[in-house]
Backbone as CSV, one residue per row, in Angstrom:
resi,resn,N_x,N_y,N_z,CA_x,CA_y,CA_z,C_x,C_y,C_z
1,UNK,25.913,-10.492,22.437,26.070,-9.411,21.468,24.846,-9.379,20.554
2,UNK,24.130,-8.198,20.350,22.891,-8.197,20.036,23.353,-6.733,18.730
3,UNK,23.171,-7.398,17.645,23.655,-6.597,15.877,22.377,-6.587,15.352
4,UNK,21.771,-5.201,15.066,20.756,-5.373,14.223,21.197,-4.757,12.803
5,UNK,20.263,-5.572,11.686,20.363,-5.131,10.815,18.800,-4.288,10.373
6,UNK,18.682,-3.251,9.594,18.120,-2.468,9.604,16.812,-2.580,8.276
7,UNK,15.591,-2.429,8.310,15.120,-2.704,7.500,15.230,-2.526,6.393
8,UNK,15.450,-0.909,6.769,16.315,-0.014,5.403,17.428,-0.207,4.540
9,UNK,18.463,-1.039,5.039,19.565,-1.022,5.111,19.424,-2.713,4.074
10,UNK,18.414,-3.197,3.774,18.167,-4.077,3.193,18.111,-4.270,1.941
11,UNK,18.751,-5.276,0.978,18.634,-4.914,-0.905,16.838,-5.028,-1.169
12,UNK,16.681,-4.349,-2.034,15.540,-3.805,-2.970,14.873,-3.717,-3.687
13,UNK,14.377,-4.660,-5.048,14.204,-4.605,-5.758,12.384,-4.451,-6.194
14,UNK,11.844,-3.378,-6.724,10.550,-3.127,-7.008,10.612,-3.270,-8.584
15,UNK,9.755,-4.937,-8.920,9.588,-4.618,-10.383,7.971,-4.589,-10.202
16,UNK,7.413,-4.871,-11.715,5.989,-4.593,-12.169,5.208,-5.600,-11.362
17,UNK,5.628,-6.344,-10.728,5.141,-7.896,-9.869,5.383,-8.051,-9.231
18,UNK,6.502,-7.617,-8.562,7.592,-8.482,-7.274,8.117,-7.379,-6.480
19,UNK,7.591,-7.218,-5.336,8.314,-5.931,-4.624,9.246,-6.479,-3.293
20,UNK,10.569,-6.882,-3.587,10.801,-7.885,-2.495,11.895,-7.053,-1.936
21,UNK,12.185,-7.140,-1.006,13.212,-6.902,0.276,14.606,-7.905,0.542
22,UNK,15.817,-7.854,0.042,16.789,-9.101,0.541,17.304,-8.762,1.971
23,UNK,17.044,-9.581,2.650,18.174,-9.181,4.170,19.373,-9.576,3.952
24,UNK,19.829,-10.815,3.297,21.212,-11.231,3.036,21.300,-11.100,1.455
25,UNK,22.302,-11.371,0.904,23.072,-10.691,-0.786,22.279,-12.337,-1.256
26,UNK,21.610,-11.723,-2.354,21.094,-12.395,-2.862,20.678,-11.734,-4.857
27,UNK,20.475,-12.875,-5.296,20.027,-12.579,-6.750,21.262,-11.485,-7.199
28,UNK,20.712,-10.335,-8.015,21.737,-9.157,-8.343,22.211,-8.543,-7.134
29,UNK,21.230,-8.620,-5.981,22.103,-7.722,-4.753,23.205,-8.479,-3.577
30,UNK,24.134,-8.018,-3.982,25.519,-8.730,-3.393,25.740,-7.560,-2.150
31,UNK,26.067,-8.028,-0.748,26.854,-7.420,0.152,28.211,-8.358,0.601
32,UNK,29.216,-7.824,0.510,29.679,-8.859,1.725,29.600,-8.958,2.950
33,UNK,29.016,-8.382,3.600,28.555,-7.854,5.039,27.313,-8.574,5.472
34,UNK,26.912,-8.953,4.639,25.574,-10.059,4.736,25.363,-10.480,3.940
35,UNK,26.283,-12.371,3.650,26.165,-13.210,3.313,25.456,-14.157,3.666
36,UNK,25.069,-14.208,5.239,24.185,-15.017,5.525,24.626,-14.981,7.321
37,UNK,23.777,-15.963,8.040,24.006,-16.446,9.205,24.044,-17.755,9.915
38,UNK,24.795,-17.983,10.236,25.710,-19.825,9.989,24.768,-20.069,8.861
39,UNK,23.935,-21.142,9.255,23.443,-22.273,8.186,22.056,-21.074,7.596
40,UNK,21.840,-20.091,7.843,20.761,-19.208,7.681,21.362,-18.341,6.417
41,UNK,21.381,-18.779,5.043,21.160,-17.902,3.777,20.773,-16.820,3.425
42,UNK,19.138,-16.895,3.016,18.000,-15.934,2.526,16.708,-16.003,3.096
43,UNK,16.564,-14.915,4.019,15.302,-14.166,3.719,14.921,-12.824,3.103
44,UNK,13.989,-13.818,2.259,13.331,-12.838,1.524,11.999,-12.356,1.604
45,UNK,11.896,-10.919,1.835,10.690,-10.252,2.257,9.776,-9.906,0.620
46,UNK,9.018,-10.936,0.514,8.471,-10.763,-1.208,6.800,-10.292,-0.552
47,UNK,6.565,-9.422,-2.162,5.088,-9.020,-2.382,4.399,-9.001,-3.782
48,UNK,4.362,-10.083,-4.144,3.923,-10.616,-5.437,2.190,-10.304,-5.793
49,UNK,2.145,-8.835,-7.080,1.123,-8.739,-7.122,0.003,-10.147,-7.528
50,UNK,-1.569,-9.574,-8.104,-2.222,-10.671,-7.764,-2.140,-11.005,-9.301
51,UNK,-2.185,-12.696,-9.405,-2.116,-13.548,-10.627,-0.642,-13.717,-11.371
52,UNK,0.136,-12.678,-10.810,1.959,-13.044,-11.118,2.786,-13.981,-10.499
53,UNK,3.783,-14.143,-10.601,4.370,-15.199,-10.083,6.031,-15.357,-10.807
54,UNK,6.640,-16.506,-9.797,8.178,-17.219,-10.492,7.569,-18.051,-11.618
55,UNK,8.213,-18.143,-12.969,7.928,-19.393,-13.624,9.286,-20.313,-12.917
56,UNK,8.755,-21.506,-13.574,9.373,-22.987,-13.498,11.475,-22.516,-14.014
57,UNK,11.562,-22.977,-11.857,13.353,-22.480,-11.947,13.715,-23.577,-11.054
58,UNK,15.238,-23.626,-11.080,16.109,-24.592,-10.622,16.737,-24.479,-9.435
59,UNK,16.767,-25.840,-8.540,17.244,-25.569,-7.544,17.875,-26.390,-7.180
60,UNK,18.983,-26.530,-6.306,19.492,-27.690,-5.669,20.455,-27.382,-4.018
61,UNK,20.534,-28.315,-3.457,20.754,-28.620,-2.239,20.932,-27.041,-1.086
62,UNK,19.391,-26.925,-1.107,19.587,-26.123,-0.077,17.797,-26.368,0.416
63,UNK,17.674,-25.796,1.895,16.193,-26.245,2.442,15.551,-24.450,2.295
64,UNK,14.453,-24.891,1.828,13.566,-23.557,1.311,11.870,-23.803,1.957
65,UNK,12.107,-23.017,2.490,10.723,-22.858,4.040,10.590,-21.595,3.251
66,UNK,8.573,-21.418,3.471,7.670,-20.204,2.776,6.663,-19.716,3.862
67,UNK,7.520,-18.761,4.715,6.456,-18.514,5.535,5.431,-17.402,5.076
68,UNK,3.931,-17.939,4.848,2.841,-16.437,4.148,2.551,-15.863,5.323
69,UNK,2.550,-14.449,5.149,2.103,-13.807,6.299,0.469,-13.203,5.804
70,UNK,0.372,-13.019,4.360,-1.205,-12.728,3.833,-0.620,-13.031,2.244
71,UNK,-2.546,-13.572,2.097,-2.562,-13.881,0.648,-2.391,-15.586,0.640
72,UNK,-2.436,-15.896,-0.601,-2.154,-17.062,-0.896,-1.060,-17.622,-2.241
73,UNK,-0.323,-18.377,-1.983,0.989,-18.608,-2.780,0.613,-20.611,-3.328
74,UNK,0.726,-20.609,-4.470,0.611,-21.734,-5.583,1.857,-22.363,-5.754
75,UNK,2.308,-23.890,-5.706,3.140,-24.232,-5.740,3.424,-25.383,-6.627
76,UNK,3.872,-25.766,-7.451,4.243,-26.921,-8.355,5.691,-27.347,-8.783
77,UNK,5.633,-28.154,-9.122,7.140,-28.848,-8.779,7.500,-30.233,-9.783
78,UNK,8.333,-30.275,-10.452,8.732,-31.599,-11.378,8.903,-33.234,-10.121
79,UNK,8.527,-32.841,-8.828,8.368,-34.025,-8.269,6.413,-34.627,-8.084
80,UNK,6.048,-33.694,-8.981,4.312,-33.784,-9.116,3.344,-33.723,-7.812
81,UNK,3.912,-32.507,-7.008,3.735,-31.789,-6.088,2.922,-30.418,-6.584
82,UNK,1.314,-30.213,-6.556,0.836,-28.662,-6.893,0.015,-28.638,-5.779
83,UNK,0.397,-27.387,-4.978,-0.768,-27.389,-3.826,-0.457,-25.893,-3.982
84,UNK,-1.841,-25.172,-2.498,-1.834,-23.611,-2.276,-1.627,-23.658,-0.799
85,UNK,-1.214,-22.293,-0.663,-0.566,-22.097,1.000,-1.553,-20.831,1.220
86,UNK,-1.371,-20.972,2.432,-2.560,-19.861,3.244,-1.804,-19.299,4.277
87,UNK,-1.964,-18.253,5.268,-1.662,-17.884,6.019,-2.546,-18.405,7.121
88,UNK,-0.967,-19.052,8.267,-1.300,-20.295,9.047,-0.825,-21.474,8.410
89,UNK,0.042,-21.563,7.295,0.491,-23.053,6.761,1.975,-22.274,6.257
90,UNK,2.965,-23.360,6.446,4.330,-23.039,6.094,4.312,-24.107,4.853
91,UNK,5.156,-23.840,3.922,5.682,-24.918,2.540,7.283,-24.872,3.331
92,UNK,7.263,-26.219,3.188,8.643,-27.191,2.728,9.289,-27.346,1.545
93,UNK,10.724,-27.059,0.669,11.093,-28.106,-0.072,12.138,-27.972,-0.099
94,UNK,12.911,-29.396,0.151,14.110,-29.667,0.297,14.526,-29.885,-1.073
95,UNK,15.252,-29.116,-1.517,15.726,-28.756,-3.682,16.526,-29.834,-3.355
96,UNK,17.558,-30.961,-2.785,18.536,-32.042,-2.550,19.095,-31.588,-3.631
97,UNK,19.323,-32.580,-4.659,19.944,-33.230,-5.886,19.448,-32.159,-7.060
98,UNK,18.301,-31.851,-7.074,17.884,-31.049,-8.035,16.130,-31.071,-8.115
99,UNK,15.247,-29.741,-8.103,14.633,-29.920,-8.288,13.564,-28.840,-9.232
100,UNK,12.728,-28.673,-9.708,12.382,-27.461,-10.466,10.728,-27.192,-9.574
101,UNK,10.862,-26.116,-9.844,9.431,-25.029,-9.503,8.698,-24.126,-9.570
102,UNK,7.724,-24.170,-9.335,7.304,-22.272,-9.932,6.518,-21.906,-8.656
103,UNK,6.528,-21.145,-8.216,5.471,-20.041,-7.326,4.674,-19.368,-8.050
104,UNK,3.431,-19.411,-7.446,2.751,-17.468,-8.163,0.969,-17.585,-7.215
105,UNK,0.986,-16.519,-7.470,0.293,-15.704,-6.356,-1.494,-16.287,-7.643
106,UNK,-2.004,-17.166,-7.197,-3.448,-17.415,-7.599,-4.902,-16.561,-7.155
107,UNK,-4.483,-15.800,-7.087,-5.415,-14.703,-6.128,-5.788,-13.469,-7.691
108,UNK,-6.669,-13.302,-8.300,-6.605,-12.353,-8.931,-6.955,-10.882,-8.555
109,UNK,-7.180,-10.855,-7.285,-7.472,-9.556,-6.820,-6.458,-8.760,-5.663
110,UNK,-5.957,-9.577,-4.647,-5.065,-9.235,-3.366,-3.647,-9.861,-3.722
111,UNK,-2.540,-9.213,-2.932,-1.183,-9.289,-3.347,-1.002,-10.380,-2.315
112,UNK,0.131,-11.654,-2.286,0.783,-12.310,-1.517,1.994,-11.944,-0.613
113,UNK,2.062,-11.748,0.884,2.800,-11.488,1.232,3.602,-12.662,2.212
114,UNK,4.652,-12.677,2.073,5.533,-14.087,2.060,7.274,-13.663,2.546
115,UNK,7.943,-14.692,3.531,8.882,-14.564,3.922,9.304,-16.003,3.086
116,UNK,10.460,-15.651,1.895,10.994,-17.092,1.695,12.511,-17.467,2.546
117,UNK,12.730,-18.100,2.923,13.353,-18.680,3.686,14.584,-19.622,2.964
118,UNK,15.961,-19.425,3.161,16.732,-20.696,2.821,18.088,-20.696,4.045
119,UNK,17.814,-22.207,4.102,18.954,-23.036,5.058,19.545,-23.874,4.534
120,UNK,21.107,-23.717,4.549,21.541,-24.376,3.834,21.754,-25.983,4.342
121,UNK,21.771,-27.195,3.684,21.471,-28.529,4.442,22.771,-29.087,5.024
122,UNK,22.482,-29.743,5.749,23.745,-30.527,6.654,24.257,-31.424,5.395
123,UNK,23.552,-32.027,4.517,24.187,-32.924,3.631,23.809,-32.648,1.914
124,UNK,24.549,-32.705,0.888,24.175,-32.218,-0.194,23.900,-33.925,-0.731
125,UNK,23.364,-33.355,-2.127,22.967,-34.354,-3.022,21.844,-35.387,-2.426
126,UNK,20.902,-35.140,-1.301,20.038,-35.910,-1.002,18.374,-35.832,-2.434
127,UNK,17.880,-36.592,-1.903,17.016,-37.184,-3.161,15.851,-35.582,-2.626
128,UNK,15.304,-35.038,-3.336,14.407,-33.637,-2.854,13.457,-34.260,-2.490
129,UNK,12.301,-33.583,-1.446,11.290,-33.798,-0.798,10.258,-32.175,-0.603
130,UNK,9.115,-32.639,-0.785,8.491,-31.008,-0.454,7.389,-31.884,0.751
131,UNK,6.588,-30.473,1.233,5.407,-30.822,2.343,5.369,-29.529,2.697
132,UNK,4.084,-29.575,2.869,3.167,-27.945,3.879,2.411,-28.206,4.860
133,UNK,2.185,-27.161,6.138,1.872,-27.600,7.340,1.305,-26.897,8.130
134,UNK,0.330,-27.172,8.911,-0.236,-26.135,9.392,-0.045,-25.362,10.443
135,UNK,0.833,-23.892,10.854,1.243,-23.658,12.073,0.495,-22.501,12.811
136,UNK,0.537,-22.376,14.330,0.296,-21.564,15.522,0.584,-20.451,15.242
137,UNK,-0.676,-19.561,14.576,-0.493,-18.165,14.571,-1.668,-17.608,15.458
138,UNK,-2.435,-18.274,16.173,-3.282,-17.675,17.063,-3.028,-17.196,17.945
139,UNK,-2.121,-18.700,18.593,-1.794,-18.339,20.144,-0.775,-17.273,20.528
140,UNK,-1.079,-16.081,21.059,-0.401,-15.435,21.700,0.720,-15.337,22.753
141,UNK,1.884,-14.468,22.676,2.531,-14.198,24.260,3.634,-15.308,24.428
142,UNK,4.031,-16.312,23.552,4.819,-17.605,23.465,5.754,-18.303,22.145
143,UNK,6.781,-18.273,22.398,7.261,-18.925,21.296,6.672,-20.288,20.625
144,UNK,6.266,-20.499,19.022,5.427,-21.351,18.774,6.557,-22.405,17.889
145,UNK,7.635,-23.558,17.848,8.049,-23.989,17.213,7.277,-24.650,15.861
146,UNK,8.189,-23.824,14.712,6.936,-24.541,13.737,8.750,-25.317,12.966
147,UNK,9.716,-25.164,12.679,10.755,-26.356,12.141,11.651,-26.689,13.278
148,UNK,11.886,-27.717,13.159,13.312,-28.365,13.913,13.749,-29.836,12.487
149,UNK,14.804,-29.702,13.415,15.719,-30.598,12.643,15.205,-32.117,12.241
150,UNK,13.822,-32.283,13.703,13.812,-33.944,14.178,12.255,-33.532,14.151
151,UNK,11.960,-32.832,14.015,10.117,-32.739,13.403,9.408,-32.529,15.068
152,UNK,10.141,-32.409,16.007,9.260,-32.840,17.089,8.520,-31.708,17.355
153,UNK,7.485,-32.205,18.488,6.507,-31.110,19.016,6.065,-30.585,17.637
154,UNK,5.473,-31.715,16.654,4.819,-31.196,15.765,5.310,-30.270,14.617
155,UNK,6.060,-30.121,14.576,7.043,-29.149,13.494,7.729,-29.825,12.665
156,UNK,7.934,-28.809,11.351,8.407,-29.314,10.497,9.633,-29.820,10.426
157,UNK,10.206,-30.753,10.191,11.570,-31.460,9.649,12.088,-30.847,8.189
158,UNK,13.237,-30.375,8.741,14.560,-30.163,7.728,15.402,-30.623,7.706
159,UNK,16.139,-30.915,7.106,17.440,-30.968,6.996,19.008,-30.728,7.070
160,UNK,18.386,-29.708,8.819,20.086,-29.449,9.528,19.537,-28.661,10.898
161,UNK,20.290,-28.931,12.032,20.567,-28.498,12.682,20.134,-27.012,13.352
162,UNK,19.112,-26.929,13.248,18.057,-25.464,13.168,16.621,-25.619,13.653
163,UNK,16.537,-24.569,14.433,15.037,-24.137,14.785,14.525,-23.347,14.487
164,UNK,12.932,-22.763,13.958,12.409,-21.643,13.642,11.407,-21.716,14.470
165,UNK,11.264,-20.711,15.222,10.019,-20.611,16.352,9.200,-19.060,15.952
166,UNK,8.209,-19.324,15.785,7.297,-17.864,15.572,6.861,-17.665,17.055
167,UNK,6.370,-15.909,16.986,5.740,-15.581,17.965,4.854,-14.003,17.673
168,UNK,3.519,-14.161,18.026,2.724,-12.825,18.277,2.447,-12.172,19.472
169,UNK,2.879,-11.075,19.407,3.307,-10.850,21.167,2.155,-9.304,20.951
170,UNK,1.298,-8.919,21.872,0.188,-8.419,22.079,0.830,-7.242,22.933
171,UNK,0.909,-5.953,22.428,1.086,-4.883,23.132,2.079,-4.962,24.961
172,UNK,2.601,-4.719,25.179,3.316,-4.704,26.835,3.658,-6.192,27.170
173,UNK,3.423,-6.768,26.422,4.156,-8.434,26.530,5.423,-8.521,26.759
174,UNK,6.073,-9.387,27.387,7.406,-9.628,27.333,7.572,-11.736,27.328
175,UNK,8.940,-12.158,26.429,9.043,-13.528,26.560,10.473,-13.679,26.780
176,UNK,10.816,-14.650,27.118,12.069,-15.017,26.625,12.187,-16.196,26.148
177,UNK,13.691,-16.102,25.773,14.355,-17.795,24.359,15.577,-18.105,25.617
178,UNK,15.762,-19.206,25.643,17.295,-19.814,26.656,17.910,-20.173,25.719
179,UNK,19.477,-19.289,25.061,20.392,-19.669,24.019,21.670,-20.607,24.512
180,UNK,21.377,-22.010,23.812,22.318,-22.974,24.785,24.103,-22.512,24.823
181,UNK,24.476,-22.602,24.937,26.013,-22.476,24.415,26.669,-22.515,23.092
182,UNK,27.116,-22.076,22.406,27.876,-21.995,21.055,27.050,-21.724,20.481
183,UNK,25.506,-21.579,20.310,24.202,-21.549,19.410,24.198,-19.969,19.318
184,UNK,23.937,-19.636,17.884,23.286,-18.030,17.919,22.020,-18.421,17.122
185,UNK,21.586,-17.036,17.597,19.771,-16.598,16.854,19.799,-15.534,15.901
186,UNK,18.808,-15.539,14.782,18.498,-14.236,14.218,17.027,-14.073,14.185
187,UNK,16.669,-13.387,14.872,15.464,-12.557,15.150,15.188,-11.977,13.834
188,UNK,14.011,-12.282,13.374,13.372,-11.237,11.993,12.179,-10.544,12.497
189,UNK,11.718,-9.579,12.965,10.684,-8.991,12.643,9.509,-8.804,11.619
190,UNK,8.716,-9.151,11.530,7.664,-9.297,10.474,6.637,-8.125,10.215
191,UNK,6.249,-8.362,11.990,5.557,-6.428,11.776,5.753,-5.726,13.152
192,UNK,5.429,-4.776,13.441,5.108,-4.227,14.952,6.199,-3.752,15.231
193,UNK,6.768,-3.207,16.463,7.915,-2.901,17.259,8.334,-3.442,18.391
194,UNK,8.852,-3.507,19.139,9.653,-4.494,19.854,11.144,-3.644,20.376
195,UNK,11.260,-4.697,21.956,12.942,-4.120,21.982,13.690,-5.654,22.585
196,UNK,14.091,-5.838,21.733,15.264,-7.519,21.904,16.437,-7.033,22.680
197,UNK,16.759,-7.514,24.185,17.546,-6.616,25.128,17.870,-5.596,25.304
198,UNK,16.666,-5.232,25.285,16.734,-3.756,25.532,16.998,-2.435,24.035
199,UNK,16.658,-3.589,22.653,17.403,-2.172,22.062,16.272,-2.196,21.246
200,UNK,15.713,-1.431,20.751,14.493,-1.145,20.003,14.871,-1.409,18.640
201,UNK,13.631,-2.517,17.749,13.440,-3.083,16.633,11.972,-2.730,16.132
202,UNK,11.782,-2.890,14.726,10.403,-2.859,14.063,10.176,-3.691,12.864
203,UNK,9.042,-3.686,12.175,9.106,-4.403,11.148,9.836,-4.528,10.321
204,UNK,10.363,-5.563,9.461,11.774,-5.658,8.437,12.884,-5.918,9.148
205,UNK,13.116,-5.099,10.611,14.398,-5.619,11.003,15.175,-6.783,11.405
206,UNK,16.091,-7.022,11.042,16.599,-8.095,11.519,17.509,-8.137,12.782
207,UNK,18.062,-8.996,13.163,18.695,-9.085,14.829,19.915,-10.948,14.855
208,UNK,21.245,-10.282,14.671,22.016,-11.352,15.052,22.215,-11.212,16.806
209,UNK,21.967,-12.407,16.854,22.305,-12.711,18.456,23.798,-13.627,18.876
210,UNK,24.402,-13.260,19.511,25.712,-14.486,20.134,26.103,-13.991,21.134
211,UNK,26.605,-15.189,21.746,27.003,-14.670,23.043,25.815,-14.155,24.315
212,UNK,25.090,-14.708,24.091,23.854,-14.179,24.590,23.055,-15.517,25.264
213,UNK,23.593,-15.427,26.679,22.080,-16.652,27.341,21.423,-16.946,27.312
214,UNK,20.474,-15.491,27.404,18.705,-15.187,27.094,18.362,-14.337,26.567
215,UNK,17.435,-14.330,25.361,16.883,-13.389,24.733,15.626,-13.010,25.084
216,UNK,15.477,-11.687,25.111,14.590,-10.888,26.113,13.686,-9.839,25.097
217,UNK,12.381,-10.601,24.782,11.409,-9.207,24.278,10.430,-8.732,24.863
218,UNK,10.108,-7.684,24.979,9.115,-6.808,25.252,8.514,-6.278,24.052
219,UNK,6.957,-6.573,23.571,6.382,-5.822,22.378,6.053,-4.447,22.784
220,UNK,6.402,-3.247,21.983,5.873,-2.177,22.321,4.425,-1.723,21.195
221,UNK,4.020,-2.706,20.625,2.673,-2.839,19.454,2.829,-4.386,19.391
222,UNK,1.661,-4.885,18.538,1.226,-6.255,18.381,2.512,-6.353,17.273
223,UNK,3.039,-7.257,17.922,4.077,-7.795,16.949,4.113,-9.323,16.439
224,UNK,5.166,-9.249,15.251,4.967,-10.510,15.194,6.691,-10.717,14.131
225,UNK,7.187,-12.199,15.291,8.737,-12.176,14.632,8.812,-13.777,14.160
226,UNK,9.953,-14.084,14.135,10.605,-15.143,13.774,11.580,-15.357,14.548
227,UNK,12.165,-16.664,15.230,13.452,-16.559,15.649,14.110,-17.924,15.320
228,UNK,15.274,-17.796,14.658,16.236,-19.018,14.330,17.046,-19.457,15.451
229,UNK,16.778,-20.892,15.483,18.251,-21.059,16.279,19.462,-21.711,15.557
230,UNK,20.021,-21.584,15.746,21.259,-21.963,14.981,22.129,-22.837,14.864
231,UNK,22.497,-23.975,15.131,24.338,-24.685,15.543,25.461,-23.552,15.011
């Protein structure tokens, strides 16, 4: 069963700094219709003009992955963690027990564009941890694992039961994903168009998968997605 959700169809919010997109109910925008997907929370489609930013906020037990798609994003943290992210590097931080932070876009001229990410953890109250990493946005035509649960094949380690695999798929391409049993996916779109079994997607959209063996894309433009796997 292949459910898309629609780019449009996504919460909204354009302030003087922050032009972000919710796919699931988040902050002031509540759906009940999209609360999340199993252990898959929030993505958030943010565009933080240049030199603005989150000040220093609170977090706890949930895993928060920053994928930049352009620009560069600043990070600091009460565990005495300050680094910058680039496009081609994912941020880690596991909020456990409690942890504080700020984001903001160090760029005084170009805007940051950024998918934030939250999974919720297999176990609460663990001690927090952050890390950033450098992932496969060159290679074409292939799913590129950049998190798993157990860090392997080079990817980042979280804290539950989940995979995030990127992919840039080059005009008339086609790939597929093998979905094991009981596991679903959500496909995010980032840019381009695409048809995920057959049903036509584009940038912003999202895509619940279940019940589904194999997932099947064909790019109809240079695209570029995300795909979760799930428990």
């Amino acid at each position: 069963m292949v459910t898309v959700r629609k780019a449009v169809d996504r919460g909204h919010f354009n302030l003087s700094w922050l032009d972000t997109f919710h796919t699931f109910s988040f902050g002031e925008y509540h759906n009940e219709s999209f609360m999340g997907f199993r252990s898959l929370r929030v993505i958030n489609e943010d565009r933080i003009s240049a030199g603005k930013g989150f000040p220093p906020h609170f977090h706890r037990d949930m895993e928060i992955i920053t994928y930049l798609v352009g620009g560069s994003l600043a990070h600091k943290d009460n565990m005495g963690n300050g680094s910058t992210i680039t496009p081609g590097e994912i941020q880690y931080m596991s909020a456990g027990r409690g942890v504080e932070h700020s984001e903001f876009n160090p760029d005084d001229k170009a805007p940051s564009h950024l998918l934030q990410i939250w999974i919720m953890p297999s176990s609460r109250g663990l001690p927090p941890r952050y890390s950033q990493q450098k992932i496969d946005r060159q290679t074409k035509n292939r799913w590129n694992m950049v998190v798993s649960e157990d860090g392997r094949d080079g990817s980042m380690a979280i804290r539950q039961d989940a995979q995030i695999y990127n992919a840039i798929l080059e005009p008339g391409q086609e790939t597929t994903y093998a979905l094991a049993p009981g596991r679903g996916a959500w496909l995010q779109v980032i840019s381009g168009s695409l048809k995920v079994n057959g049903t036509a997607i584009a940038g912003g959209d999202g895509v619940a998968i279940e019940d589904e063996k194999t997932i099947s894309l064909k790019s109809m433009s240079t695209a570029e997605c995300l795909l979760f796997d799930l428990a």
